[in-house]
N, C-alpha and C positions, 0 to 999 in steps of 0.2 A: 460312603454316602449312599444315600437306600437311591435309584433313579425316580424317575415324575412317577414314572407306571407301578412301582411298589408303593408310592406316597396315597395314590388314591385308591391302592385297592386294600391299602391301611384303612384310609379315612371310610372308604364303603362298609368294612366288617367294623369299624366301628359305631355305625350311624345307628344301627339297631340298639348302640347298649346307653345313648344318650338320653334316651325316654326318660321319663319320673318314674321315682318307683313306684307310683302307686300302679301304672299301668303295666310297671313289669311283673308287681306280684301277681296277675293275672295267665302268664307265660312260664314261669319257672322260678328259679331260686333266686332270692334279691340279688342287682348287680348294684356293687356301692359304685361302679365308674359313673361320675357326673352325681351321684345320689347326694340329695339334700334333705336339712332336719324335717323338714314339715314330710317328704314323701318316707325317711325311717321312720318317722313318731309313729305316720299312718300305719306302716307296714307291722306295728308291733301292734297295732289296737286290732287288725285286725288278723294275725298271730300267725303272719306268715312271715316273719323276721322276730327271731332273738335276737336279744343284747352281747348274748355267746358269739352267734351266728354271725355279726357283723363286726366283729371285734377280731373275728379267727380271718372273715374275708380280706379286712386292711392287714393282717398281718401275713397272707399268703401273699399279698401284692408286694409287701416289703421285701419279702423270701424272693419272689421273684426278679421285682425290679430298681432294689436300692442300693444293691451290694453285685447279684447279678443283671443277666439280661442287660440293658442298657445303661445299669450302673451308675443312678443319679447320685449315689454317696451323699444323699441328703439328710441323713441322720447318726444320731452321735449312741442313742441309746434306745432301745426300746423299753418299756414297759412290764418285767417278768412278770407284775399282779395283773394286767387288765381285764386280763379271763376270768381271775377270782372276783374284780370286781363287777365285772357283766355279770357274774352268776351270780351276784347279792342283787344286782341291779333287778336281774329278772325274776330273785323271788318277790322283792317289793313291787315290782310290777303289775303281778298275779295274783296279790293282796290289794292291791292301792292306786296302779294306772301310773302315769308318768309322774315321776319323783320331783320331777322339775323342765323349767322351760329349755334346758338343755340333758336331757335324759338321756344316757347314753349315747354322749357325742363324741366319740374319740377324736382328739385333738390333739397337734402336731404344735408342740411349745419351743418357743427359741431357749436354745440353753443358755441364755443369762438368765432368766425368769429363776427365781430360785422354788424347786421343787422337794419337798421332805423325805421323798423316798426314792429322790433317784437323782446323782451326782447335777450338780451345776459349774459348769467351768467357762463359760463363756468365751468359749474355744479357744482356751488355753491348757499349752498342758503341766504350765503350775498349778491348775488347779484339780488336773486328776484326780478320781477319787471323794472330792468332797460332796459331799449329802448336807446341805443344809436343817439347821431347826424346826425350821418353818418353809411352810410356803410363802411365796409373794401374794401378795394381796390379790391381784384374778387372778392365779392360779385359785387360791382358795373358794375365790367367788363364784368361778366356775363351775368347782369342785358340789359345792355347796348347791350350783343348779342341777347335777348330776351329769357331768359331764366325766370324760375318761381321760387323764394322761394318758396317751398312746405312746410317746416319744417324747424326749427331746430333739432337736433340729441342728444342725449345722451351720455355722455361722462364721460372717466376717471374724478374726481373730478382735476380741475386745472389742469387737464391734465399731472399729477403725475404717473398714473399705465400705464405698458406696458402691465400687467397681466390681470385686466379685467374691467369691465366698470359701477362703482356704486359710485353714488353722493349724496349729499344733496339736491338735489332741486326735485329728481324722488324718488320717493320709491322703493326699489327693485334693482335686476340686470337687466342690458340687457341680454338677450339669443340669442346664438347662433342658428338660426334657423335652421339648418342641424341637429342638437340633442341639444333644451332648456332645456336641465340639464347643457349644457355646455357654457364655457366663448366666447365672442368676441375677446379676448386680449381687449387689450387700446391702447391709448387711445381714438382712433375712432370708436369705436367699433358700436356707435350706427348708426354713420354713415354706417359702412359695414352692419351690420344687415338689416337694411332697406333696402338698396341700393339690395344685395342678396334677401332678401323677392319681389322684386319688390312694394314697398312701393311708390319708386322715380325711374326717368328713370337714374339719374348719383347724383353721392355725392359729397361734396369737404371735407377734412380733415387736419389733422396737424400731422408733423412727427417730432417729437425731435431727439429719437434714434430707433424710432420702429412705431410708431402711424398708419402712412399710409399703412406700410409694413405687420405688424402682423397681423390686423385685416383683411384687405385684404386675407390673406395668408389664413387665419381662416374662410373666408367667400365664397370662391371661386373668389375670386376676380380679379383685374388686380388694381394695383398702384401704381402711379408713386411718385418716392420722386427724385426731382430735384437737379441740379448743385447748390451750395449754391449761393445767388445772380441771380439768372436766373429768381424766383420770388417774386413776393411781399409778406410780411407779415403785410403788413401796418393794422389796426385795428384789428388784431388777437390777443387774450391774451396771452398773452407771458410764456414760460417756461424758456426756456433760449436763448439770440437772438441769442448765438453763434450758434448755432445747430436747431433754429427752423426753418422747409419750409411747404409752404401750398401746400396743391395738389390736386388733383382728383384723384376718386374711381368709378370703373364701373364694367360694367359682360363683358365689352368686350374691346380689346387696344384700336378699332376704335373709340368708346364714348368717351373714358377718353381724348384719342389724340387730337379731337373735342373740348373737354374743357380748355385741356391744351395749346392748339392753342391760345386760347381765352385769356386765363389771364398771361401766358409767358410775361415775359419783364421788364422794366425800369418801375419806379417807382419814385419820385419824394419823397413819403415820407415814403422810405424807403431805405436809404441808400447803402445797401448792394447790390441792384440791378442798380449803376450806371454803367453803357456799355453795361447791358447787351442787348441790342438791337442790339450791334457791334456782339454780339457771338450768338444771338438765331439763329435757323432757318427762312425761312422767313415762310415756311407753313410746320410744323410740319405732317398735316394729308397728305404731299406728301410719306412720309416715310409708310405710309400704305399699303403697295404692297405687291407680293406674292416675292419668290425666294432669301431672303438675307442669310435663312442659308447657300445655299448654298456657299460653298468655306467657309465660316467664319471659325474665327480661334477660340474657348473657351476655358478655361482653367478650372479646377475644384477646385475651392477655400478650402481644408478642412480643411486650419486654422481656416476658416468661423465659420464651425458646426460640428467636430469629435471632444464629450470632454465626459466625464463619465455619462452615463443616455441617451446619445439618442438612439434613439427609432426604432428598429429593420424594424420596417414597414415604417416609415421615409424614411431609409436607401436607403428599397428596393423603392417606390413608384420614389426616386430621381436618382437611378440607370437606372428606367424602361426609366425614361425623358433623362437620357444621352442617352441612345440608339434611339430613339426621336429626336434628336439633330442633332446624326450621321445618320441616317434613312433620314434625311431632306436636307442632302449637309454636316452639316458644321464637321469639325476637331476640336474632342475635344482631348483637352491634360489633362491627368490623371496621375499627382499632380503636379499644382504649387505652387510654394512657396516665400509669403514675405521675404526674407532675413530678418536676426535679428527682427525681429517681436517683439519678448519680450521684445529684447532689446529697441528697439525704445522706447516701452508704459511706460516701469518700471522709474518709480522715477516721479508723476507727481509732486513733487513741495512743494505741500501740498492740502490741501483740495479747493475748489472750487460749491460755491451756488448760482447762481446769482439770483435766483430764488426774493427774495426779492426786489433788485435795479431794477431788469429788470417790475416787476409787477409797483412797486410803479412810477414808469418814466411812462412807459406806460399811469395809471391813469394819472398821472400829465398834459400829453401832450392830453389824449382824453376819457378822463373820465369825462365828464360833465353831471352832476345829478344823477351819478353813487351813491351809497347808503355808498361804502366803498371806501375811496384812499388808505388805507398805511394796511402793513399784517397786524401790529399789531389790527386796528380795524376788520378785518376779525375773529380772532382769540376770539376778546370780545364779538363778537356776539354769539357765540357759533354754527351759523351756518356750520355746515361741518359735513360730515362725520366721523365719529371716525376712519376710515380705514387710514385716513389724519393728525390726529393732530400731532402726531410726526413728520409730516415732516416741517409740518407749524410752529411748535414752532422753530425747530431747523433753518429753513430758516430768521425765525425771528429776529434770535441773532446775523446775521451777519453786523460784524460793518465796515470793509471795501469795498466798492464798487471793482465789479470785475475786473476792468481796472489797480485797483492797486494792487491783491489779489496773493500775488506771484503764490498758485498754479495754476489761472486762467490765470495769464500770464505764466506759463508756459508751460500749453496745447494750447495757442493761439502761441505763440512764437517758440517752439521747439517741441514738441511732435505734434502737425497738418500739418508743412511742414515735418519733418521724414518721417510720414507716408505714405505724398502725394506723395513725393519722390521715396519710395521705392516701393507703389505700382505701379506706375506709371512707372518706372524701370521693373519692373516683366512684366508689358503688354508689352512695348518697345522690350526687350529682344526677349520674343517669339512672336513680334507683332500678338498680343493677340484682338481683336474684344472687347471681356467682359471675365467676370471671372461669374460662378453661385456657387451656394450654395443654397441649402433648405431653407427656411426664417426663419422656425421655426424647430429643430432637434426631436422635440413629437407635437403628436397631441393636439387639445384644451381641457385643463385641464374642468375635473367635476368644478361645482359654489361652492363655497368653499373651494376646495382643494389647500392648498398656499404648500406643501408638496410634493407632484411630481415633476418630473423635469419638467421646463417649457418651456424650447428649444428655447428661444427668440435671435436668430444669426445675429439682425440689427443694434446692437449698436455702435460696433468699424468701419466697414470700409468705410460707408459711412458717417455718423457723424463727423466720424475725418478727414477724406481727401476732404469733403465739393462734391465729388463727386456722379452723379447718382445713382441712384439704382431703382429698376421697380420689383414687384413680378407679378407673373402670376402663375394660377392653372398649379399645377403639377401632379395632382392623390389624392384619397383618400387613406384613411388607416381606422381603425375597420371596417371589412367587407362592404367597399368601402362604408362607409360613410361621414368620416370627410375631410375636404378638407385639402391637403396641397400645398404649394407654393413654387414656384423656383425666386429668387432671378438672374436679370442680373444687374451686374456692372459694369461700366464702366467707362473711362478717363473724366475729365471734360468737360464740354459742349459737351457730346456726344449724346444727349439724342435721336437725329435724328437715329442713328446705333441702341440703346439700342430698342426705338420704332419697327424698321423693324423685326431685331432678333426677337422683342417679339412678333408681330404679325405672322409671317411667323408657328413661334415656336404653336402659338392659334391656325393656321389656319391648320396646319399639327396634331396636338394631339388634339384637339376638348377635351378638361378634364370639361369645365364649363357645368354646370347643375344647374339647381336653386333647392331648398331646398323643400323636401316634405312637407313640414308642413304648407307652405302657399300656397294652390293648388288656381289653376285658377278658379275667382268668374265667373258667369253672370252678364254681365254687364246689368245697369240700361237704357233704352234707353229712 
C-alpha cells in the first residue's frame, strides 16, 4: 500500500494533467488523462491532435497500465484496426472536418455488446474466439457517428455479478484503479475501470439491476441507465430482457450525454423501443446547461439505502452532497416515502429465471458460428468460472419459459405497475424533480471479501418501475480515496431533467478526479 506522503505527491504530479485539453494544446503534446470529446474535437480543428495521435496515446496507456504497472486487467481485447481507422478518420477530416458528433472517440465496449470484427464472449470462455455478423445496434450507431472500437472490456461472467468483475476468458480480477486491492462491482466493471484509468475517452455498458450504476459509482464515474424502451439492446447478450438496458459510462455527464444522443431511440430489432422516438428528446446534449438546480424540487429516497451495515462514511460523504444540492438552488425534501413499499414487492408469485430462454432465443435469432447455442452445451464445456456454475446449472433446469412462469408473470403483471404507480404517486404528490440515494451504502469491497456488506442500492427502483436512473460522483470515503456515487431518479422518459440536475449538480461539486495509479505517460510523438 503506497503511504499518505506518496498518495499526495501522486495526486500533485497529477493536478497539472487534469486541465482541458484545450488549455493543454497550448503547453505541449495532447494529455488524453481526464480528456473529454468537446476539448479532442477542439484539439483536432485546431490541428494540434490527430485521430492517429490519440488513438496511439490510449494504447500506450493500455501498454502501460492494463496488463502492467498497476494491472487493472480491465480488458479482454484490443483493437488491431483503430490505427487504420484514425488514419481514414483523419483523411476525412482534412477533406470534410468532423465526420460525426462522435468523431474519433475511442471507446471502451463491454464484451457482451456484439462487435463484427472482434470476438464477443461475454466473459465466457465457451465463447472464445466468436466474431460475430453484425454489430449490436450502438455499437453500429456509434460507429456510424465515427467513433472507434478501442477494446472490448472485462466483465462480470454472463454478466451474473453485481459484486465484482471475474471471468473465464481473462485470468484474474479487474482492479479498481483508485486502490487495486479493491473490486469494480459488476458487472461493467471493466468497462469503468478503463474508462476511469483513461484507457478510452467514453465506454458503453449493460445495466440489469446494477451493472452501469455500481461500477460507475465505484469508479468516479457518471452513468446513465435509461427509461426501459428508450434503448436498444438489439445484439447485447442478454441476462434478462425484462430488466436489461445498454448505456454509457464517462468521467463527465457532457460525454456520456454526447453518446447517449447518439444511440437513444427506436430500434426495429428490438422491440421494447417501439415509440420511443415519440418520447426521446430531440437533442439530449441541449439539456447540458448551467442553472437547473436551481428551484428544483429532490426528495431523499432512504427506503433506497438505510438497512443494517451501511457505512458511516457513506452516510456522511451523501449528507455533504445534499447540502450541495441546496447550496446550488434546489429544495431538498428530507424523507420521502413510497407508501406500502413492502407491501407492493412481498408475495412475487414464485420463482423467476429467464436467464436460460432469454440466452438460448438470443442464439437462435443471432448466433451464427457462435461455438455454443443452448446453456446446457455451455455447461459441457466446462468453460466458466467456478464463481458461475451454480447459477448456470440452476438456470439450466428451467423448464417453463418466462412468459408462462407464474412468478415472472407476476413481476411483469402486478408487482412493476405497483411500483411504477406508487413511485410515481410519491413524485406527483410533492411534485418532486427526482428522488437521490447513494448507489452504493459501503464503499468497494477488498477482491475477495464476499463477507462485508456490499451496499448495492440499484436493484428495486429503477429495474422495477422500468424508470431512469443516472449516478454521478459524490465524494470519497477512506481518507478521500474510494469514490462514491449519488443516484438521481426519475419519472419516465425524464432523462432530459435527470441529465440537467446531473450536470449543474458536476458542475457545482467538481468530486471527479481520475485515479493515482495510472498517472499521465509522455506521449510518443
Amino acid at each position: 500500500m503506497r503511504s499518505i506522503v506518496r498518495q499526495l505527491a501522486a495526486l500533485a504530479t497529477l493536478a497539472t494533467a487534469v486541465s482541458s485539453a484545450t488549455a493543454q494544446q497550448s503547453r505541449g503534446p495532447f494529455n488524453v488523462v481526464e480528456a473529454t470529446i468537446g476539448g479532442v474535437h477542439d484539439a483536432f480543428k485546431t490541428k494540434s491532435l490527430t485521430c492517429r495521435q490519440l488513438v496511439q496515446a490510449y494504447f500506450d496507456r493500455i501498454a502501460a497500465y492494463d496488463k502492467q504497472g498497476p494491472a487493472l486487467n480491465s480488458l479482454i481485447v484490443v483493437n488491431p484496426r483503430a490505427l487504420t481507422i484514425a488514419d481514414s478518420l483523419d483523411k476525412r477530416f482534412a477533406k470534410e472536418g468532423l465526420t460525426g458528433p462522435l468523431h474519433c472517440v475511442p471507446t471502451i465496449v463491454k464484451d457482451n455488446y456484439e462487435t463484427n470484427d472482434l470476438q464477443t464472449t461475454a466473459g465466457s470462455g465457451a465463447l472464445e474466439g466468436w466474431i460475430p455478423k453484425r454489430d449490436a445496434t450502438m455499437v453500429a450507431r456509434i460507429k456510424a457517428a465515427g467513433a472507434i472500437i478501442l477494446a472490448k472490456s472485462s466483465m462480470a461472467e454472463w454478466a451474473f455479478s453485481p459484486l465484482e468483475t471475474v471471468n473465464s476468458i481473462l485470468p484474474g480480477y479487474t482492479h479498481n484503479p483508485y486502490d487495486i486491492n479493491r473490486v469494480t462491482a459488476g458487472s461493467s466493471g471493466g468497462t469503468a475501470a478503463a474508462v476511469a484509468a483513461s484507457l478510452g475517452l467514453v465506454g458503453l455498458g449493460t445495466d440489469t439491476g446494477n451493472s452501469i450504476r455500481g461500477p460507475s459509482a465505484h469508479q468516479a464515474l457518471f452513468g446513465i441507465r435509461s427509461t426501459m424502451g428508450l434503448t436498444s439492446r438489439a445484439g447485447v447478450v442478454p441476462l434478462n430482457n425484462r430488466a436489461d438496458i445498454a448505456g454509457p459510462m464517462a468521467r463527465s455527464v457532457s460525454d456520456a450525454v454526447r453518446v447517449f444522443n447518439v444511440v437513444a431511440g427506436e430500434d426495429a430489432d428490438d422491440a421494447v423501443t417501439a415509440g420511443a422516438d415519440a418520447k426521446r428528446e430531440k437533442d439530449y446534449n441541449t439539456f447540458v446547461k448551467p442553472g437547473a438546480l436551481k428551484g428544483a424540487r429532490i426528495g431523499v429516497l432512504r427506503q433506497a439505502y438505510e438497512r443494517p451495515g451501511i457505512d458511516t462514511e457513506v452516510v456522511r460523504v451523501f449528507n455533504n452532497a445534499l447540502k450541495e444540492l441546496r447550496a446550488a438552488g434546489a429544495t431538498v425534501i428530507d424523507t420521502v416515502v413510497v407508501d406500502s413499499l413492502n407491501a407492493l414487492t412481498r408475495g412475487q408469485g414464485g420463482g423467476c429465471n429467464p436467464f436460460k430462454f432469454d440466452v438460448e432465443r438470443y442464439f437462435a435469432a443471432r448466433g451464427e458460428g457462435a461455438p455454443v447455442k443452448t446453456l446446457r452445451e455451455v455447461i459441457r464445456t466446462r468453460k466458466f468460472h467456478p464463481s458461475v456454475e451454480a447459477r448456470l446449472v440452476s438456470a439450466d433446469s428451467a423448464t417453463v419459459a418466462p412468459e408462462d412462469l407464474p412468478g415472472c408473470k407476476f413481476r411483469e403483471e402486478v408487482v412493476k405497475p405497483r411500483v411504477r404507480a406508487a413511485v410515481t404517486a410519491l413524485m406527483d404528490s410533492l411534485k418532486l424533480d427526482a428522488v437521490v440515494y447513494p448507489t452504493w451504502s459501503n464503499p468497494p469491497r477488498l477482491i475477495g471479501d464476499m463477507q462485508t456488506p456490499a451496499g448495492d442500492n440499484s436493484q428495486l427502483f429503477s429495474p422495477t418501475t422500468g424508470f431512469p436512473a443516472m449516478t454521478i460522483p459524490m465524494g470519497y470515503t477512506r481518507g478521500d480515496r474510494l469514490p462514491a456515487g449519488m443516484t438521481f431518479l426519475g419519472r419516465a422518459w425524464s432523462e432530459g431533467k435527470l441529465i440537467a440536475l446531473a450536470f449543474d449538480y458536476e458542475r457545482t461539486a467538481h468530486h471527479r478526479r481520475p485515479p493515482t495509479s495510472t498517472p499521465a505517460l509522455r506521449l510518443a510523438r
